[in-house]
C-alpha positions as CSV (number, residue, x, y, z in Angstrom):
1,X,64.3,100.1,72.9
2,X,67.2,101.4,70.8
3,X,68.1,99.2,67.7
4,X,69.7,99.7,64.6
5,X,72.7,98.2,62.2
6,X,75.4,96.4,64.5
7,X,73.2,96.2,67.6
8,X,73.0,93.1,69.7
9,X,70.5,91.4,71.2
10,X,71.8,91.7,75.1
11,X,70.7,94.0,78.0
12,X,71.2,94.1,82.0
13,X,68.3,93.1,83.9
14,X,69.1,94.3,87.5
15,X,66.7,92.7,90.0
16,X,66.0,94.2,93.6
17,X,64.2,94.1,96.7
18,X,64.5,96.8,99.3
19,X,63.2,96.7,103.0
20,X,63.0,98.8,106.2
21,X,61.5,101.7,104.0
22,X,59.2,104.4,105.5
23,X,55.4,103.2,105.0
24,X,54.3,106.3,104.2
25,X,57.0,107.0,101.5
26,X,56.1,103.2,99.8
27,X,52.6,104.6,99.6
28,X,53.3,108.0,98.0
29,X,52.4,107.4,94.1
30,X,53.7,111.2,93.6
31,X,56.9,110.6,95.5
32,X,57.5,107.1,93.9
33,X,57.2,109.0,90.6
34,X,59.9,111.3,91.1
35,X,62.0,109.2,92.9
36,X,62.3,106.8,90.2
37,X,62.7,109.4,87.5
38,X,65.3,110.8,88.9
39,X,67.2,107.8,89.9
40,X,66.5,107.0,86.0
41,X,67.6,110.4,84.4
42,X,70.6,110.6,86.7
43,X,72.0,107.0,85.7
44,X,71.6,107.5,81.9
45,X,68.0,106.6,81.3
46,X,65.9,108.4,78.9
47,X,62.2,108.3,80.1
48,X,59.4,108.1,77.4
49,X,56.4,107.2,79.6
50,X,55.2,106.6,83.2
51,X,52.4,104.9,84.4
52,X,51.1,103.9,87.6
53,X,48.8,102.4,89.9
54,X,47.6,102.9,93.5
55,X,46.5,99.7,95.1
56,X,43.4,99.7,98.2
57,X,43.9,99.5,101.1
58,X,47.9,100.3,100.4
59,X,50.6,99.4,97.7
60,X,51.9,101.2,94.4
61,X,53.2,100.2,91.5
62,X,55.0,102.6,88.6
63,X,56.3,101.8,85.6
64,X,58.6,103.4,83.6
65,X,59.0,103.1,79.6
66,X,62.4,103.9,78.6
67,X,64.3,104.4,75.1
68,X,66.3,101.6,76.7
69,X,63.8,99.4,78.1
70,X,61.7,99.5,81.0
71,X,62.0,100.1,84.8
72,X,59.4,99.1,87.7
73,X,58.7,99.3,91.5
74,X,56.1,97.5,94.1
75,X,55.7,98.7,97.0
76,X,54.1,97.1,100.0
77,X,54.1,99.7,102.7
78,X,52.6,97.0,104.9
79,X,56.1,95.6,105.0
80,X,58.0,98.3,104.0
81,X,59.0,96.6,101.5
82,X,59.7,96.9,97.6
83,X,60.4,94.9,94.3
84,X,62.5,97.0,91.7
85,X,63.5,95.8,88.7
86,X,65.6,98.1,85.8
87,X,66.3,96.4,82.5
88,X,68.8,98.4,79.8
89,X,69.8,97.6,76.3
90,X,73.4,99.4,74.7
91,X,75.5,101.5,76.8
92,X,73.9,104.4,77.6
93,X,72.4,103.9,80.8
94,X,74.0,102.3,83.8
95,X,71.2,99.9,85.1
96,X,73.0,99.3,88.4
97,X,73.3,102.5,89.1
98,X,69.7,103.2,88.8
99,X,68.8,100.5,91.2
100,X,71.5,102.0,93.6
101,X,70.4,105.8,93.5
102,X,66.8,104.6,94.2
103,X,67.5,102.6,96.9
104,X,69.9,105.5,98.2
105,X,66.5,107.9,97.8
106,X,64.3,106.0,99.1
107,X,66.6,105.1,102.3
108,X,66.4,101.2,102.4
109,X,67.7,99.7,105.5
110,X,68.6,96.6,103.2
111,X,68.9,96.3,99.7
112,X,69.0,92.7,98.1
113,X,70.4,93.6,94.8
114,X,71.7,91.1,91.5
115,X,71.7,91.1,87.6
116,X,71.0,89.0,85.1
117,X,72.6,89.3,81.6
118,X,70.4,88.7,78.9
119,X,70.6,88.3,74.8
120,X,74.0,87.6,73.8
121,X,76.1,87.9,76.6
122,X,78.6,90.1,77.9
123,X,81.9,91.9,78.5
124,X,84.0,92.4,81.5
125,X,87.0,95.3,80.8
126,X,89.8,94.8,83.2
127,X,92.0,97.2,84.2
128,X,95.4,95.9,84.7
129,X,98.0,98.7,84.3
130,X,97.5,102.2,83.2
131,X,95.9,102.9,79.7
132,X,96.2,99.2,79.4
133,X,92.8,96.7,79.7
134,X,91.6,92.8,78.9
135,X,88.3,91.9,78.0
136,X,86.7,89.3,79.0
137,X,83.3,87.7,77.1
138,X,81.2,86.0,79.2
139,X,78.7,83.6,77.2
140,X,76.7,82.6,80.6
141,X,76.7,84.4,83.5
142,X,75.2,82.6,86.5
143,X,76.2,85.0,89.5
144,X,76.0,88.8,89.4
145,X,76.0,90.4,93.0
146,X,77.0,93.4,95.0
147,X,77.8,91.7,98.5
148,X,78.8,93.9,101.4
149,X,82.4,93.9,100.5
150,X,82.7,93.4,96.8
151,X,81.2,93.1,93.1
152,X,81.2,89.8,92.6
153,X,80.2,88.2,89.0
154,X,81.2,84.4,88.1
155,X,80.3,83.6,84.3
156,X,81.5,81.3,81.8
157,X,84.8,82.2,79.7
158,X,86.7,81.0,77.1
159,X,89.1,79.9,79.9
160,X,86.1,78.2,81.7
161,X,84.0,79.4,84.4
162,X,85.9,82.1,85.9
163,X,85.1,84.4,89.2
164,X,85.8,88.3,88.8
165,X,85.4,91.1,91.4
166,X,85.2,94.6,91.3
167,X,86.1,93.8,87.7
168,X,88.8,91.9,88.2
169,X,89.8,88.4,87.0
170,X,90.5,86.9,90.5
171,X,90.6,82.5,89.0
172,X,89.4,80.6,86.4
173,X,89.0,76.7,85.6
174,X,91.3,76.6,83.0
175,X,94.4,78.1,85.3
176,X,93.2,78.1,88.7
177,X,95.4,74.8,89.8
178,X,98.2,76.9,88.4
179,X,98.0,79.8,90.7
180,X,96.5,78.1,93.7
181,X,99.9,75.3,93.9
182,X,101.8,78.4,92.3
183,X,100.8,80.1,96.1
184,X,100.9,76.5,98.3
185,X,104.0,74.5,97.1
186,X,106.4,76.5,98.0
187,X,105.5,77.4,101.5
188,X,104.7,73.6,101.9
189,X,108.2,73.0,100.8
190,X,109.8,75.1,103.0
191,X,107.8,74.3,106.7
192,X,109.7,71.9,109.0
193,X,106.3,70.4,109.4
194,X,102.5,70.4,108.5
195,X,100.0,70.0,110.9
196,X,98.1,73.5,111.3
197,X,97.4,75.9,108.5
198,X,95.6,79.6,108.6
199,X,94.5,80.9,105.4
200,X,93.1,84.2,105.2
201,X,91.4,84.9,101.8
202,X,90.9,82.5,99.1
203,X,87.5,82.5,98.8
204,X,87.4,79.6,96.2
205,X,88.6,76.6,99.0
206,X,90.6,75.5,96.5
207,X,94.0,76.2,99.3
208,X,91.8,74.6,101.9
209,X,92.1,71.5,99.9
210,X,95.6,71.0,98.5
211,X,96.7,71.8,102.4
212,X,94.7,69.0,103.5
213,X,96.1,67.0,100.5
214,X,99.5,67.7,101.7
215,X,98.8,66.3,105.5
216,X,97.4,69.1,107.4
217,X,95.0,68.1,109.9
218,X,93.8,71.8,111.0
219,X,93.2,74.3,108.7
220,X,91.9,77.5,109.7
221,X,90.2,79.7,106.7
222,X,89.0,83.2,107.3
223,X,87.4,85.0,105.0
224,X,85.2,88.6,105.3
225,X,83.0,88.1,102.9
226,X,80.3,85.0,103.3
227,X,77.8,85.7,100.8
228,X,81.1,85.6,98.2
229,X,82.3,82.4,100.0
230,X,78.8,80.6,99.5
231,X,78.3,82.0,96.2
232,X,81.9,80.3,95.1
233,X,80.6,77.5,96.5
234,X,77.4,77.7,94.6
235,X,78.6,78.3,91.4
236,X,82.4,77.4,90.4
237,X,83.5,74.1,88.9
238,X,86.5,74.4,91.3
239,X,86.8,74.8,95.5
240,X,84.3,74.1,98.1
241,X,81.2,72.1,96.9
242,X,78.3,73.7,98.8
243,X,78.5,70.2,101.3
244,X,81.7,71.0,101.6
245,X,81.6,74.4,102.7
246,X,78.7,73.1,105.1
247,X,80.4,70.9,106.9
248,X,83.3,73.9,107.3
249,X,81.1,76.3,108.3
250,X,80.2,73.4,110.8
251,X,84.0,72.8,111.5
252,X,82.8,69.0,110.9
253,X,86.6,67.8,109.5
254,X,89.9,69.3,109.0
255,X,89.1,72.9,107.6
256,X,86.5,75.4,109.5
257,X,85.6,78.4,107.9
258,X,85.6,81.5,109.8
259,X,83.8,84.6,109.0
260,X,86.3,87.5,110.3
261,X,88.2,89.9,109.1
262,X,91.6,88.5,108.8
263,X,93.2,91.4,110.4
264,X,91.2,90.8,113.7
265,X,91.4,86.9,113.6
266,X,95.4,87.0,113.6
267,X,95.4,89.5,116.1
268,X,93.2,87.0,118.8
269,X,95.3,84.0,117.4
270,X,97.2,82.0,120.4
271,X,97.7,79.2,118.8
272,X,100.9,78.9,116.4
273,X,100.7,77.9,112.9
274,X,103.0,75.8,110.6
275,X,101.7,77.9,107.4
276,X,100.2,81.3,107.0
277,X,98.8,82.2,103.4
278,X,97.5,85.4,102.7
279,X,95.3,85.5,99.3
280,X,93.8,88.7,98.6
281,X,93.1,90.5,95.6
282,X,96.3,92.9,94.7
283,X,97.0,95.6,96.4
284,X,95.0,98.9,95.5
285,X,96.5,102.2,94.7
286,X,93.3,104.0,95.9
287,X,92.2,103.0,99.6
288,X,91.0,99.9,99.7
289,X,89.6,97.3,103.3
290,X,92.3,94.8,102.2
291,X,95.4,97.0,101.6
292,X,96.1,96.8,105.3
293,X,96.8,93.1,105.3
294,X,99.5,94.1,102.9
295,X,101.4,96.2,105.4
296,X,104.4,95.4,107.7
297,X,102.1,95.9,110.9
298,X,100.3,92.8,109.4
299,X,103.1,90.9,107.9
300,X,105.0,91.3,111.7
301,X,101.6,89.8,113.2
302,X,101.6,86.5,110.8
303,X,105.5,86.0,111.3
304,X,105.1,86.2,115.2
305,X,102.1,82.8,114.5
306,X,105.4,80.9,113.7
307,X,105.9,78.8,110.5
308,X,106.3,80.3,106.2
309,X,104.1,83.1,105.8
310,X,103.3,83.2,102.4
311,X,101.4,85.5,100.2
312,X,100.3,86.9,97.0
313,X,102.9,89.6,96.0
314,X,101.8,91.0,92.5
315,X,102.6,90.8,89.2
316,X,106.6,90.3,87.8
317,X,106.1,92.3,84.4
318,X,108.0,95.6,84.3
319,X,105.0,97.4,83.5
320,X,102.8,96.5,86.3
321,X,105.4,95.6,89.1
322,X,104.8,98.5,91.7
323,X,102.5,95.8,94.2
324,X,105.2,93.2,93.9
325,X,108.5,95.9,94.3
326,X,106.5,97.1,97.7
327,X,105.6,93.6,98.7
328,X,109.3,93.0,98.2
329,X,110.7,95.5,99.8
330,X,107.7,94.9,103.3
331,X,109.0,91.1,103.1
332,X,112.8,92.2,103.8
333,X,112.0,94.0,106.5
334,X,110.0,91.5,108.1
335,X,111.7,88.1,107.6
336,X,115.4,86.9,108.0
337,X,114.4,84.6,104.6
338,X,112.9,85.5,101.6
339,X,111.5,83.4,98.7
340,X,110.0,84.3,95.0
341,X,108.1,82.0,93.5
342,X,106.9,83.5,90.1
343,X,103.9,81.6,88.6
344,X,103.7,79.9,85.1
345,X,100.1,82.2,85.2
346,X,102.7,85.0,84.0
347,X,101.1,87.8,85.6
348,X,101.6,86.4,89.3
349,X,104.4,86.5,92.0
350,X,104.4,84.8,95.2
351,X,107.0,85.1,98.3
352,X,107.4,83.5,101.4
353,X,108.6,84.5,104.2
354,X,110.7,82.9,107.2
355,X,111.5,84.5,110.5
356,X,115.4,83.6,111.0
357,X,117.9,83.2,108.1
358,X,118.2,79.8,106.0
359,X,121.5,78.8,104.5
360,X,120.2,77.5,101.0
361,X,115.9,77.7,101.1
362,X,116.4,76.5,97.3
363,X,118.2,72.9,97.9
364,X,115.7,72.5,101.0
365,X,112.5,73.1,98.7
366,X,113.8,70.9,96.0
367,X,114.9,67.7,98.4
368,X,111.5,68.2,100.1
369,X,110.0,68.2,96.9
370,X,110.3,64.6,96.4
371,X,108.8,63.5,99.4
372,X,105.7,66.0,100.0
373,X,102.6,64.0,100.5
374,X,100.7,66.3,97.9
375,X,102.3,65.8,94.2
376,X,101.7,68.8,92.3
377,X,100.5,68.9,88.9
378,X,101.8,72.4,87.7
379,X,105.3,72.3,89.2
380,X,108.2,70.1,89.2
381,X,111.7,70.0,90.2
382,X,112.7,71.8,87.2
383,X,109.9,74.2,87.1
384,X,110.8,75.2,91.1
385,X,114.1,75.8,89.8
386,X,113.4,77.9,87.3
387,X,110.3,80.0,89.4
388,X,112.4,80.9,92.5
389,X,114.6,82.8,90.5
390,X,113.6,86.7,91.2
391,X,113.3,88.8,88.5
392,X,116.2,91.3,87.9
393,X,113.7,94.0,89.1
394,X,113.3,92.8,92.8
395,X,117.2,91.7,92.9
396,X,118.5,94.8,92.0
397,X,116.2,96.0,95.1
């Protein structure tokens, strides 16, 4: 294992299982052999030594000795099956990577996949504008997992336990009240009523709640992605508890989670809504599932439900703005009202959006206000004041 002055005592200890693998290939020690040193060399990995073992009547085991660490596979062709695990130390091999390429050789129907940080913790980077990044140290991390849809990690922060995905800082417990009423209040402040609510996103439940808390007495959440859902569940300080989340799964009480894609729930919806939130992670330059529920297409789909259509918009700052001036711009041409909300989490924007023109949306969100069933903690009547002010940028749109 590489060591030397300024090293630290941390390393990635990726943990698989693979099954629907060809018999005969789980039972190839020759083929096993090369597979893994390739998958090995390709993600970084230098390879001092390989050993291995062919087991009567069937099953193999190799193990690889690497400058980094160690790699290892089981195999039990019997159930076409396989344990893998890859453990690196330092930066020079990707450990994930590894595990992916050999599950990619090896052709697994299903790959159960999920790493475990060890030593002295970790480091996410975020990107979050061009030749600009944020790091993140993560002292514990209790969740590591590539589910269908997303890289999901949730680890504990300096800002508490926070959830990332694909990298990206998506809540934390130290702000997470502020962006989650930062997204509610001000659709809650504008709807005539409050009776039936559809949230599509939002994985952490924590909008499920306050729209309960407010007097809804149907709330609809759809989400894509149950293992991140559960996992949320499972692990953050915030949201769902995991008998919680049962008894929506169950649709025991006022919220049911549904398991869609949000796209295809809205477009089978008959039922009107009084509120329509749309919390996804921001838009994505490259192509991305979610970026369609960003469009006009969608937008016109949720307006035509009835009610505030609210949703997460981007980021105000002038260098990072592109999401929110789009989302501005898709909102206009959609809805005969328009409202910002900017967040005291600086780098979120909200807006909301009502089919036919209001005369004065402000004076009608602050009178309301003072009589919404849910008291916010984050936001007062002079904080709405001040947050439903767009910036310059949008109004000079």
């Amino acid at each position: 294992m590489q060591s030397g002055p300024g090293s630290r005592f941390a390393g990635r200890h990726v943990l698989a299982e693979f099954r629907g693998l060809d018999p005969a290939l789980a039972d190839d020690v020759a083929q096993l052999r090369r597979i893994l040193g390739e998958a090995l060399v390709s993600a970084g990995a230098t390879v001092c030594d390989m050993i291995d073992k062919r087991f009567e009547p069937h099953g193999v085991t190799v193990v690889a000795m690497l400058t980094e660490s160690h790699a290892s596979i089981h195999s039990y062709p019997e159930r076409g099956a396989m344990f893998v695990d890859v453990f690196t130390c330092g930066d020079t091999a990707d450990a994930e990577l590894a595990v992916q390429l050999l599950s990619k050789q090896l052709a697994a129907a299903h790959s159960d996949i999920r790493t475990v940080y060890r030593g002295a913790g970790t480091e996410i980077v975020e990107p979050i504008a061009p030749g600009l990044t944020r790091s993140w140290q993560l002292s514990d991390v209790f969740c590591d997992v590539h589910t269908e849809y997303q890289h999901l990690v949730i680890g504990r922060t300096a800002q508490g336990v926070a959830l990332f995905s694909d990298g990206e800082r998506q809540s934390t417990a130290f702000s997470q009240l502020v962006y989650h009423e930062a997204l509610l209040v001000p659709a809650l402040l504008l709807a005539p009523r409050l009776d039936r609510v559809l949230i599509i996103g939002s994985g952490e439940g924590v909008v499920s709640q306050l729209a309960v808390l407010a007097g809804a007495t149907h709330v609809d959440h759809v989400d894509i992605d149950r293992d991140a859902v559960r996992l949320c569940a499972e692990h953050l300080p915030y949201g769902y508890s995991p008998d919680e989340l049962r008894r929506a799964e169950s649709g025991l009480g006022p919220v049911t989670v549904h398991y869609r894609d949000g796209w295809g729930f809205v477009a089978d919806a008959t039922e009107p809504y009084d509120v329509v939130v749309v919390d996804l992670p921001d838009e994505r330059a490259e192509p991305a599932q979610h970026n369609r529920l960003y469009g006009v297409d969608f937008l016109h789909r949720c307006r035509d439900l009835g009610g505030v259509v609210v949703g997460q918009a981007g980021c105000p700052t002038l260098w990072r703005n592109e999401t929110l001036l789009r989302s501005w711009r898709r909102f206009h041409d959609t809805f005969g009202t328009v409202v910002y909300f900017g967040s005291d989490e600086h780098e979120w924007a909200f807006l909301s959006g009502l089919a036919h023109p209001h005369d004065d949306p402000a004076a009608a969100m602050r009178a309301r206000l003072a009589t919404l069933p849910y008291r916010p903690r984050t936001i007062d009547a002079k904080a709405l004041e001040a947050a439903i002010i767009a910036p310059h940028s949008l109004r000079a749109e």
